[in-house]
N, CA, C and O atoms as a GROMACS GRO file, in nm:
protein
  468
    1UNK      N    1   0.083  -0.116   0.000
    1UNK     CA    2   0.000   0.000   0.000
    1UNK      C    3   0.089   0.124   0.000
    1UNK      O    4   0.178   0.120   0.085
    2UNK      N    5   0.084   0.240  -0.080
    2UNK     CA    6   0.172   0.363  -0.091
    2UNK      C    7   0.102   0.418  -0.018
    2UNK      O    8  -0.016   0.392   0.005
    3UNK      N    9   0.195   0.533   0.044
    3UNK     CA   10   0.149   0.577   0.163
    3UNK      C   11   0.046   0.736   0.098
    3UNK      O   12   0.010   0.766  -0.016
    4UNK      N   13   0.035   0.773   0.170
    4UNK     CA   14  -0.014   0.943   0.129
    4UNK      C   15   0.098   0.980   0.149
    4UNK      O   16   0.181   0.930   0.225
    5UNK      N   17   0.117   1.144   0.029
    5UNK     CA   18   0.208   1.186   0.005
    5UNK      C   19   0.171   1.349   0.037
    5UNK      O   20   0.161   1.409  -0.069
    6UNK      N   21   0.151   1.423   0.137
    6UNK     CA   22   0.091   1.501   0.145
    6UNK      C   23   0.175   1.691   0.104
    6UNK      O   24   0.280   1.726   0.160
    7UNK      N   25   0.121   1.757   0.030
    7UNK     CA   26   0.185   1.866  -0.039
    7UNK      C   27   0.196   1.970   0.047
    7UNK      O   28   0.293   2.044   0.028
    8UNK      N   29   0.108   2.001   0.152
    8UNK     CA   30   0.091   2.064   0.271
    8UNK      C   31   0.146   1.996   0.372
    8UNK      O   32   0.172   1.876   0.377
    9UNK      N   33   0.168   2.105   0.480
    9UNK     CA   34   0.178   2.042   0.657
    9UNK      C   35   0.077   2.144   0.711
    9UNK      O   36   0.061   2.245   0.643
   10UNK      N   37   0.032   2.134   0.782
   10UNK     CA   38  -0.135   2.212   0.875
   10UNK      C   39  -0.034   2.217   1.011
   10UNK      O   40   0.053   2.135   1.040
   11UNK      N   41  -0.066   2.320   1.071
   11UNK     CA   42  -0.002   2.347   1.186
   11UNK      C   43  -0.099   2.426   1.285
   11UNK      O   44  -0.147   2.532   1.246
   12UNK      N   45  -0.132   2.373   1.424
   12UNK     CA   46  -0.232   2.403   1.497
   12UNK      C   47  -0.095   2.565   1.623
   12UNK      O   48   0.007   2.539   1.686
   13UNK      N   49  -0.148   2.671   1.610
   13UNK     CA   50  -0.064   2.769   1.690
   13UNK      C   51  -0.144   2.810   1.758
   13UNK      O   52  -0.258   2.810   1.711
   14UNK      N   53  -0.126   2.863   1.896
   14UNK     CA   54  -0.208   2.946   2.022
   14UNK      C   55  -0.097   3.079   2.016
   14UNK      O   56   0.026   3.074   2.023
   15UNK      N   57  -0.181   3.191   2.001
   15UNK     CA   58  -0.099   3.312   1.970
   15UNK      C   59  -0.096   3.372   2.154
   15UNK      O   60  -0.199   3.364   2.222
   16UNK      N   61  -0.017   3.406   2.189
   16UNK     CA   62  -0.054   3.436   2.337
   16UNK      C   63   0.002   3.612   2.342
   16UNK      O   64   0.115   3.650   2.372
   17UNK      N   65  -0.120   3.698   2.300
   17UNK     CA   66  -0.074   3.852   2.321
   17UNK      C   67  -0.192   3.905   2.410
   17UNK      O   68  -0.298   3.842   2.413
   18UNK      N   69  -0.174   4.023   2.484
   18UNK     CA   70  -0.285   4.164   2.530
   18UNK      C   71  -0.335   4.148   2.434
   18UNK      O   72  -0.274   4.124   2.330
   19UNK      N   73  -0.476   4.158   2.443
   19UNK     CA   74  -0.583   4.224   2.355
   19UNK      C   75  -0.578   4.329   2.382
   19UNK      O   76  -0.548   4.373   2.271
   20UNK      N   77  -0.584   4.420   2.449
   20UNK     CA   78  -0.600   4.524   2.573
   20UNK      C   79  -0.508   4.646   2.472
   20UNK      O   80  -0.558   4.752   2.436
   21UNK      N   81  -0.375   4.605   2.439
   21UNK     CA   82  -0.299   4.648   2.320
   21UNK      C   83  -0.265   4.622   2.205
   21UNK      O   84  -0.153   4.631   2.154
   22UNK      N   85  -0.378   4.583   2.154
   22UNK     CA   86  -0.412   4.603   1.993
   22UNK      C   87  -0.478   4.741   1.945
   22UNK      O   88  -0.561   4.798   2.016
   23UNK      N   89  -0.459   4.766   1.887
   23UNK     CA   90  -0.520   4.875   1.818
   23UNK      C   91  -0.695   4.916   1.779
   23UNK      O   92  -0.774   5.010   1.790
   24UNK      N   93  -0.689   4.754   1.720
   24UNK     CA   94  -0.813   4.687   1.685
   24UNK      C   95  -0.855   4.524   1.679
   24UNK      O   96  -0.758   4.449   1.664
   25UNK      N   97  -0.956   4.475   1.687
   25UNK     CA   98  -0.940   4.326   1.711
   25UNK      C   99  -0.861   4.270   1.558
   25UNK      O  100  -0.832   4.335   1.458
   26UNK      N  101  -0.843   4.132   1.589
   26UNK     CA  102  -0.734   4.061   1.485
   26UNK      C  103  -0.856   3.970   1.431
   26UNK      O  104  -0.943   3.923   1.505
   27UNK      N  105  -0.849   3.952   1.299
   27UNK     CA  106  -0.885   3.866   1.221
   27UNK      C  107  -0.819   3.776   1.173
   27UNK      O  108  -0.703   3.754   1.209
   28UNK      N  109  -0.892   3.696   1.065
   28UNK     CA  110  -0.800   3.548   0.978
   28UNK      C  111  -0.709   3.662   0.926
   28UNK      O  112  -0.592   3.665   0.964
   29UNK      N  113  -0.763   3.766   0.833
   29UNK     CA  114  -0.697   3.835   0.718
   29UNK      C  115  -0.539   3.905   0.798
   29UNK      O  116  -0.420   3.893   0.772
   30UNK      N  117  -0.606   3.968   0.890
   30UNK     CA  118  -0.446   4.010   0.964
   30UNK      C  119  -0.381   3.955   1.055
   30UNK      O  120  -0.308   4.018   1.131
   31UNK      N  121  -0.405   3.774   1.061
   31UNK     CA  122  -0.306   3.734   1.158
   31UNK      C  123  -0.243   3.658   1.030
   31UNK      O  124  -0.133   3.610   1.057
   32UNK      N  125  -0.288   3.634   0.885
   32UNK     CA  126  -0.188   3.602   0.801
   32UNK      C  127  -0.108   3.731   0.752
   32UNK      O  128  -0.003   3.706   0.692
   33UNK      N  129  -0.134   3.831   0.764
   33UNK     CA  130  -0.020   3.948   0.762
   33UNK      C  131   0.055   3.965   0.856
   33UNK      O  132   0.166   4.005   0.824
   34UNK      N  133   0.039   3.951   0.948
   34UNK     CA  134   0.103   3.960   1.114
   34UNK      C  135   0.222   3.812   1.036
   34UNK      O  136   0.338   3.824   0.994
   35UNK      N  137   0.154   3.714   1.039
   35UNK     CA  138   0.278   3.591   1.020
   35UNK      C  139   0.368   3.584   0.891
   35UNK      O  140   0.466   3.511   0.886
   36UNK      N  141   0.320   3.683   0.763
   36UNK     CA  142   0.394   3.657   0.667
   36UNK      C  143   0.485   3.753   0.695
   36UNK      O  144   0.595   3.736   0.641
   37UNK      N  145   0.466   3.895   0.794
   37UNK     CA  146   0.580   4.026   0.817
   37UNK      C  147   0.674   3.882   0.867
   37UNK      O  148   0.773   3.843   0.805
   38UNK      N  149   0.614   3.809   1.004
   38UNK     CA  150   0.732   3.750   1.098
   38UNK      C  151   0.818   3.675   0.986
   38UNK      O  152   0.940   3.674   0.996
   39UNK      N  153   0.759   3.618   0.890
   39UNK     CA  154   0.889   3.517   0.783
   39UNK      C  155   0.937   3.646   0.749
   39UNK      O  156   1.060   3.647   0.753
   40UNK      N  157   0.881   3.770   0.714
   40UNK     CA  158   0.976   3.877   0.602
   40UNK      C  159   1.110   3.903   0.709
   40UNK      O  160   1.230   3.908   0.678
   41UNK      N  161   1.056   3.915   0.822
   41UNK     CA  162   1.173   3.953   0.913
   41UNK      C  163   1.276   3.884   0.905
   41UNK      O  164   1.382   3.942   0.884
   42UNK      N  165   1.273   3.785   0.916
   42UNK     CA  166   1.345   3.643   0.942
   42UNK      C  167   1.426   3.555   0.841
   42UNK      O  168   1.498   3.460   0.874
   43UNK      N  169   1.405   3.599   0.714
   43UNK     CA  170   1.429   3.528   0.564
   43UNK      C  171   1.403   3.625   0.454
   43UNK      O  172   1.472   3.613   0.352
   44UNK      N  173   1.300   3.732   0.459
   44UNK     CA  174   1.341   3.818   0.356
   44UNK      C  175   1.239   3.838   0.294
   44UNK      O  176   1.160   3.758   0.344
   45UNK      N  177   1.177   3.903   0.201
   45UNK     CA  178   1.102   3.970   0.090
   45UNK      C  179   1.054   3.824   0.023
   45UNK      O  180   0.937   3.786   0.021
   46UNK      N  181   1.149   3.762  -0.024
   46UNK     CA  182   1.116   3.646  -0.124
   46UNK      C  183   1.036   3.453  -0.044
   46UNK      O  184   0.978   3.350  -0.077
   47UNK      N  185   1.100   3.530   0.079
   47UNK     CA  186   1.039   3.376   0.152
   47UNK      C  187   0.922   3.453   0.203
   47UNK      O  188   0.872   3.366   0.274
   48UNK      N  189   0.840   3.563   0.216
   48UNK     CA  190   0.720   3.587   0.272
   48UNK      C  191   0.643   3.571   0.172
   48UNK      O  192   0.523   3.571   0.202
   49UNK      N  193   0.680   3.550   0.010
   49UNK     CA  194   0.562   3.529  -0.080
   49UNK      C  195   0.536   3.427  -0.061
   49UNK      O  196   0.447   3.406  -0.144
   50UNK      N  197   0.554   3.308   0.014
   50UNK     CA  198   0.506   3.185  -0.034
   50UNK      C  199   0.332   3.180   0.036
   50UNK      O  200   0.267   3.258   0.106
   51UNK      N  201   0.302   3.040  -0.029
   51UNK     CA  202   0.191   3.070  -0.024
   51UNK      C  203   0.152   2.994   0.125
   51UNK      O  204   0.186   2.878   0.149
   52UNK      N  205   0.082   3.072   0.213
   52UNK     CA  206   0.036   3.043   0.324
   52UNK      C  207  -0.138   3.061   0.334
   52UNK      O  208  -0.194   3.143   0.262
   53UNK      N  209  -0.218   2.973   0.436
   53UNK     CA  210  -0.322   2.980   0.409
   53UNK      C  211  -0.387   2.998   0.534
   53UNK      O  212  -0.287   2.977   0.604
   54UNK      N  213  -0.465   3.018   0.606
   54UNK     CA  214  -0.508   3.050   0.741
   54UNK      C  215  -0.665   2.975   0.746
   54UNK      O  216  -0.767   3.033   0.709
   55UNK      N  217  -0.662   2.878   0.782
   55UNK     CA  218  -0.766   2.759   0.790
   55UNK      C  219  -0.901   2.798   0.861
   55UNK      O  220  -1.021   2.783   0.840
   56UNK      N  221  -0.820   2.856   0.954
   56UNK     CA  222  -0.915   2.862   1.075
   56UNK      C  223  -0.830   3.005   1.211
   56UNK      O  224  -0.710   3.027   1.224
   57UNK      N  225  -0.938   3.067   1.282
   57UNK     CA  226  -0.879   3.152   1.338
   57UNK      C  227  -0.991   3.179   1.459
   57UNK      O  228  -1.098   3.233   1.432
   58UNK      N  229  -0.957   3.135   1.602
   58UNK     CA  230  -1.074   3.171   1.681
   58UNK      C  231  -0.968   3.287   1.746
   58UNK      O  232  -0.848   3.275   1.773
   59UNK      N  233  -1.074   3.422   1.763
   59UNK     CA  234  -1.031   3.488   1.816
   59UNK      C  235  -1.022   3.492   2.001
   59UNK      O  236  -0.948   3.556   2.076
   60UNK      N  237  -1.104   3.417   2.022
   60UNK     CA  238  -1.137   3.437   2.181
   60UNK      C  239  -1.007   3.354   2.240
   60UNK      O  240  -0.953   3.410   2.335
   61UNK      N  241  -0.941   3.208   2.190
   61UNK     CA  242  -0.862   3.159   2.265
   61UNK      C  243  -0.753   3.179   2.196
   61UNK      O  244  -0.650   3.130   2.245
   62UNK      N  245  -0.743   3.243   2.083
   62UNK     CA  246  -0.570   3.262   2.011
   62UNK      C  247  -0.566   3.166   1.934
   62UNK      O  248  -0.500   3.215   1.842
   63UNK      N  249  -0.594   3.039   1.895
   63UNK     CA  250  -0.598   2.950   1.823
   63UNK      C  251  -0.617   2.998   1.650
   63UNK      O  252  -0.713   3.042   1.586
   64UNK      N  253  -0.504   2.973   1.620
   64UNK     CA  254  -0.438   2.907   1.452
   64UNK      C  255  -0.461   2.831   1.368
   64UNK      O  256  -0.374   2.751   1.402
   65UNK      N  257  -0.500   2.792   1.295
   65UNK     CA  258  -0.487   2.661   1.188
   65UNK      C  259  -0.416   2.720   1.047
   65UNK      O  260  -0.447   2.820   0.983
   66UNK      N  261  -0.332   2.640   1.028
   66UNK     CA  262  -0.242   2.715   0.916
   66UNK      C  263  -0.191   2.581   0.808
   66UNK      O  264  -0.179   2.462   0.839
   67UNK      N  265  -0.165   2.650   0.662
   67UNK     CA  266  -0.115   2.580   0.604
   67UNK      C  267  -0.025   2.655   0.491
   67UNK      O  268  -0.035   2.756   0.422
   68UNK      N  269   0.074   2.543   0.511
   68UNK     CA  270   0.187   2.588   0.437
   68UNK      C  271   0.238   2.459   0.350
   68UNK      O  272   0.214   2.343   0.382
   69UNK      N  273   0.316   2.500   0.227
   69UNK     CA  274   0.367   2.389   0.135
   69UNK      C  275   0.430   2.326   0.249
   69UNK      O  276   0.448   2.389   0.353
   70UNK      N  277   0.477   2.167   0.231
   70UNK     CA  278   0.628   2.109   0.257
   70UNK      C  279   0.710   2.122   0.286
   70UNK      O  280   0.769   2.075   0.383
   71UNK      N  281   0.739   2.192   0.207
   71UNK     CA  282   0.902   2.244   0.111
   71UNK      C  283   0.960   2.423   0.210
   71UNK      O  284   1.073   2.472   0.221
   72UNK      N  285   0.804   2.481   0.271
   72UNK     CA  286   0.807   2.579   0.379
   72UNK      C  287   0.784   2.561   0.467
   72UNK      O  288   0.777   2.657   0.545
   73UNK      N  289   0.756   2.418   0.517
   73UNK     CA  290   0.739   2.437   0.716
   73UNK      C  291   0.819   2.464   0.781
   73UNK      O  292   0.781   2.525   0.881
   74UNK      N  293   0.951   2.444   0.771
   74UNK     CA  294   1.011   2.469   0.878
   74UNK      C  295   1.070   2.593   0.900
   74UNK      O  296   1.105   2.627   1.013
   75UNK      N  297   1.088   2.696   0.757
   75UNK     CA  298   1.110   2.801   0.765
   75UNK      C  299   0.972   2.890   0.839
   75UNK      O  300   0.978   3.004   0.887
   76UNK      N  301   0.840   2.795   0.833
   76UNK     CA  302   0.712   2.910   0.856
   76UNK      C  303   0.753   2.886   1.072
   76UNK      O  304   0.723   2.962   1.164
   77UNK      N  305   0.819   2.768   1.075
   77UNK     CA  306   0.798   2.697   1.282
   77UNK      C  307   0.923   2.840   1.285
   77UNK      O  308   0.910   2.942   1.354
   78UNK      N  309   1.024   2.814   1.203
   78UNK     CA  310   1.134   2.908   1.251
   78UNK      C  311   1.090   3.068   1.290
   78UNK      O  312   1.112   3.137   1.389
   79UNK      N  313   1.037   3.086   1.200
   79UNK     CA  314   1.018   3.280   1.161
   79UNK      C  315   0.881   3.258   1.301
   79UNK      O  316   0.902   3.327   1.401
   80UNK      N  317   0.782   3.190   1.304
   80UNK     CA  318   0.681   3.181   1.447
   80UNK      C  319   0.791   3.163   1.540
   80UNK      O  320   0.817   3.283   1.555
   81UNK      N  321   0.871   3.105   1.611
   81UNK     CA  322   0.951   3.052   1.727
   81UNK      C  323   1.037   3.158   1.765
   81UNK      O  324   1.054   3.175   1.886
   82UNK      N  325   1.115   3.258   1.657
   82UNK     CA  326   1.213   3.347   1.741
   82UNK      C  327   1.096   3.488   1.713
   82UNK      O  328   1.155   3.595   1.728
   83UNK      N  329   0.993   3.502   1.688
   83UNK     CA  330   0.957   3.631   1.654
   83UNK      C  331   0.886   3.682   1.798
   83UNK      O  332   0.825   3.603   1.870
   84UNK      N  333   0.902   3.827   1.830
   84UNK     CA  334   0.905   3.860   1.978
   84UNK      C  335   0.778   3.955   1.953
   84UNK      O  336   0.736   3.988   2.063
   85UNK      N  337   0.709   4.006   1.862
   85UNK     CA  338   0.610   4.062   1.867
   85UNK      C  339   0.534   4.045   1.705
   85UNK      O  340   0.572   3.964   1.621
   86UNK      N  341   0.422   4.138   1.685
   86UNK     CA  342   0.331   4.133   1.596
   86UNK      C  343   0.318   4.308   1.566
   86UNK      O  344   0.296   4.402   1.643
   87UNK      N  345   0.344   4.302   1.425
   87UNK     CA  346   0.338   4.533   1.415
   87UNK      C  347   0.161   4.527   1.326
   87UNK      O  348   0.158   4.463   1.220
   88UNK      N  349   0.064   4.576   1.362
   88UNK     CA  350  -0.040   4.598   1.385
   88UNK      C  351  -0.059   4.725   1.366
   88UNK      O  352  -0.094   4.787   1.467
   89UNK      N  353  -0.040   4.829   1.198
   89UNK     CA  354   0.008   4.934   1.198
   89UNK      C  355   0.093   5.034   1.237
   89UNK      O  356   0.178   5.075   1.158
   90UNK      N  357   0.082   5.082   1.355
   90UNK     CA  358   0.223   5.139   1.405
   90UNK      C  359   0.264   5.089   1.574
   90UNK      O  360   0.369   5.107   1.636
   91UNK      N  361   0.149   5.028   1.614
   91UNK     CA  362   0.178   4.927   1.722
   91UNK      C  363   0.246   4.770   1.731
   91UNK      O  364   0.191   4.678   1.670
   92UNK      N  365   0.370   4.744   1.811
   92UNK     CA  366   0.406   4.652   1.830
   92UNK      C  367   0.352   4.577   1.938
   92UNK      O  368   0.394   4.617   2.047
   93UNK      N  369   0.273   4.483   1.943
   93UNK     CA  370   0.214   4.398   2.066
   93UNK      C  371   0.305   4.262   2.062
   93UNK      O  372   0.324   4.178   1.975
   94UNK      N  373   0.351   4.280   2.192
   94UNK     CA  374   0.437   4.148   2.240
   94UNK      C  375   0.364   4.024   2.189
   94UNK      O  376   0.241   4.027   2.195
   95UNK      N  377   0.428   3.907   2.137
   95UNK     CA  378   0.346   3.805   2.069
   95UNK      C  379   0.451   3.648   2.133
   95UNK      O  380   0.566   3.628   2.092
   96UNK      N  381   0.410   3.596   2.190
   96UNK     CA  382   0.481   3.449   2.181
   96UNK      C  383   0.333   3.357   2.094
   96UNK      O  384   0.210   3.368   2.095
   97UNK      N  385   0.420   3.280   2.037
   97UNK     CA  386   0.346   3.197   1.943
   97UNK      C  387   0.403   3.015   1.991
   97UNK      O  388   0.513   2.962   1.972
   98UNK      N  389   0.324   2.980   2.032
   98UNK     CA  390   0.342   2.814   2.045
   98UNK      C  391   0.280   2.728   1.938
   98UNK      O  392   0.169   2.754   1.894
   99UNK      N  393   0.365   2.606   1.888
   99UNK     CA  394   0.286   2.540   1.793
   99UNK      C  395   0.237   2.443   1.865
   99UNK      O  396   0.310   2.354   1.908
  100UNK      N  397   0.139   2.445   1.882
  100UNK     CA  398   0.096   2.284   1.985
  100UNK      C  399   0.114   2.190   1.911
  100UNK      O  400   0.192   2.109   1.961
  101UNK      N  401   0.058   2.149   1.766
  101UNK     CA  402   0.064   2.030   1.676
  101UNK      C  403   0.121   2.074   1.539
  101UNK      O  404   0.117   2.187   1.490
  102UNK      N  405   0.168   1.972   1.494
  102UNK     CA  406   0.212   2.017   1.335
  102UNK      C  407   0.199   1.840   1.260
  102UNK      O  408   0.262   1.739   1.293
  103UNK      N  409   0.124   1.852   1.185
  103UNK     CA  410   0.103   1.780   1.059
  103UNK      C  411   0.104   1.756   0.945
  103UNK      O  412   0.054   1.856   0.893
  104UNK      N  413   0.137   1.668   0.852
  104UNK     CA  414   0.138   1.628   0.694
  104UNK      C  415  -0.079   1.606   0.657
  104UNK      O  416  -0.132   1.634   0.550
  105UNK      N  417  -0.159   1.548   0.792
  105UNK     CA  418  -0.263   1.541   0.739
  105UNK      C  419  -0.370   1.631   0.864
  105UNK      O  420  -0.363   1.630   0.987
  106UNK      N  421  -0.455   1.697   0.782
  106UNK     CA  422  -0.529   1.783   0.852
  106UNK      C  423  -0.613   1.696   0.938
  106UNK      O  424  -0.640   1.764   1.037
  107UNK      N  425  -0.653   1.612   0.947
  107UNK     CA  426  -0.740   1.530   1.025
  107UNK      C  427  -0.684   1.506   1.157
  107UNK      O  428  -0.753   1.524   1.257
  108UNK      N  429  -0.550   1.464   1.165
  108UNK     CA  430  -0.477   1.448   1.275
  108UNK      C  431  -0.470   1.550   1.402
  108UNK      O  432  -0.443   1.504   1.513
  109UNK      N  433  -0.497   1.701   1.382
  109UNK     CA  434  -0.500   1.808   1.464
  109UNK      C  435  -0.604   1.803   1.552
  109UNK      O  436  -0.600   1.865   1.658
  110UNK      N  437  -0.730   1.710   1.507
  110UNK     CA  438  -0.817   1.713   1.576
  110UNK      C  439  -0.791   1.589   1.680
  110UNK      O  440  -0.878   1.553   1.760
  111UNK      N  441  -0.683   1.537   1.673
  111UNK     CA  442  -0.652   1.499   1.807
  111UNK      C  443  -0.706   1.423   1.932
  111UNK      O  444  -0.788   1.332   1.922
  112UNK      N  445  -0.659   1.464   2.041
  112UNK     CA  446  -0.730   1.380   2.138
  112UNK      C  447  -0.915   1.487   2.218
  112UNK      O  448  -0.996   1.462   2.308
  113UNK      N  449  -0.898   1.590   2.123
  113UNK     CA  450  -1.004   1.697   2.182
  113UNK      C  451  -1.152   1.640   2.039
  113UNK      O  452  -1.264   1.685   2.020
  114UNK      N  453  -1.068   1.518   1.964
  114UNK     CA  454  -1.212   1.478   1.907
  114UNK      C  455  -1.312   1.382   2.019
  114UNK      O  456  -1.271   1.309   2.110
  115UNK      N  457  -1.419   1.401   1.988
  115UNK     CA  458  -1.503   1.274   2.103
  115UNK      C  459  -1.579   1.237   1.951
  115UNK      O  460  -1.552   1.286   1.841
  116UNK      N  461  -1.676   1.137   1.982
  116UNK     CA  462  -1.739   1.045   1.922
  116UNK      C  463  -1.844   1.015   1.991
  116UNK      O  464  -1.847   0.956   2.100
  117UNK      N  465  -1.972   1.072   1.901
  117UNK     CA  466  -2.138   1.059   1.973
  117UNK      C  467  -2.190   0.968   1.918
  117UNK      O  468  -2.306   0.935   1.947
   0.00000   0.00000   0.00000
């Protein structure tokens, strides 16, 4: 049996900042701008084009769902892991970013928090 060969990795992140100092609340649309500045920082102009996708985004607990090629995960864990804040127009809000899970198949994130009715 060949295995799955998967073109993506899905990566589950808990963003841990003040709300309190944001400017304005955060959406899907600007926490994938918030994460493509952190790769620009980190690797440059040409590694922030790649293509990243933002799955899912609850605002109330910080929770992430992200997807990135293969061939970019580890540059997307790197540029999340050393980046010390988020610029939010002309505000910098302190940002630690944890990846709780990282996967080749999206099904797997749902984890041990799936139940069965």
């Amino acid at each position: 049996m060949k295995p799955l060969d998967s073109k993506y990795w899905y990566l589950e992140i808990h963003m841990d900042y003040k709300k309190e100092s944001l400017p304005f609340p955060l959406t899907a649309e600007l926490v994938k701008v918030v994460i493509v500045g952190a790769i620009d920082i980190m690797f440059g102009e040409l590694s922030s084009c790649l293509p990243l996708d933002i799955l899912k985004f609850n605002e109330k607990t910080g929770i992430v769902i992200i997807r990135v090629p293969k061939d970019n995960y580890a540059k997307v864990r790197a540029a999340l892991t050393v980046c010390p804040s988020m610029r939010i127009g002309s505000v910098d809000v302190p940002v630690i970013y944890t990846t709780r899970q990282a996967s080749s198949c999206l099904l797997s994130l749902a984890g041990p928090e799936r139940s069965i009715i």
